[in-house]
Residue, then its C-alpha position, 0 to 999 in steps of 0.5 A: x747776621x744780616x736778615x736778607x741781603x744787606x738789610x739787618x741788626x747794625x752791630x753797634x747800635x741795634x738798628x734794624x737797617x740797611x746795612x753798609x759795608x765795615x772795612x776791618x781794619x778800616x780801608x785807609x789802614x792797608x785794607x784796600x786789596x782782594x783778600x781770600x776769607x777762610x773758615x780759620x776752624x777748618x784751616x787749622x784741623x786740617x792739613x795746614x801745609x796743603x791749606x798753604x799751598x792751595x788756599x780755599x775760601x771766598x775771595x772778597x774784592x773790597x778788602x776785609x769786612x762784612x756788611x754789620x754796621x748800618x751807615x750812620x754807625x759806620x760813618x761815625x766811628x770812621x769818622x771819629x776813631x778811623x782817622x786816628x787808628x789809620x794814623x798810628x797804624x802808619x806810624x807803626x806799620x814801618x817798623x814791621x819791616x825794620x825789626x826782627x821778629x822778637x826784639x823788644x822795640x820802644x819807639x814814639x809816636x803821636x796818636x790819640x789812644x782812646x780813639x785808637x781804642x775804640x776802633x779797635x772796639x768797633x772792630x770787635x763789635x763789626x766781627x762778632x756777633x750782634x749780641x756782642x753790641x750790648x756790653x760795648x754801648x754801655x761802655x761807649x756811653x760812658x766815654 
């Protein structure tokens, strides 16, 4: 939640700052087209079909994200664990269109898991509530 505009608690590390936009996934990993956000509650109790047929929502130009993360703690997570989760992302993006839906897949492919990990985790922590920031600094400063 930011305090007014874009200014707020950055979701990661605490800082009352200005607060820049965080793509999730990031915006090299496909997120890079409009997409319509929606109240996933209200769709869900309501008339799904109709919800289908004439989606109601906020449509956001810059892909999916929200402004949660202040610009040092965005630059570096992009920089460090972004790169690495875009890349795996293509690599296994593909296989989407290839395989039918529940067929076991094994395939080989070279990312760099802990940073895959935690971009995920930083995912989490830039879509959750700002509380959500304490558990995953301490396990941050373990790695």
């Amino acid at each position: 939640m930011t305090m007014s505009g874009n200014f707020g608690v950055c979701h990661l590390c605490g800082a009352t700052a200005k607060l820049s936009f965080e793509h999730v996934p990031p915006e090299a990993a496909f997120n890079d087209q409009r997409v319509l956000e929606s109240d996933i509650h209200r769709v869900m109790s309501g008339d799904l079909i109709a919800e289908l047929e004439k989606p109601t929502g906020k449509f956001n130009q810059r892909g999916a994200g929200k402004f949660t993360l202040c610009d040092r703690c965005n630059t570096t997570t992009g920089g460090y664990y972004g790169r690495s989760y875009v890349q795996f992302v293509k690599q296994v993006f593909p296989l989407c269109h290839m395989v039918q839906p529940g067929t076991p897949v094994t395939f080989d492919c070279q990312i760099r898991p802990l940073d895959v990990f935690k971009q995920i985790l930083v995912m989490f922590a830039a879509r959750r509530h700002r509380d959500f920031r304490s558990d995953i600094r301490a396990w941050f400063a373990t790695c």
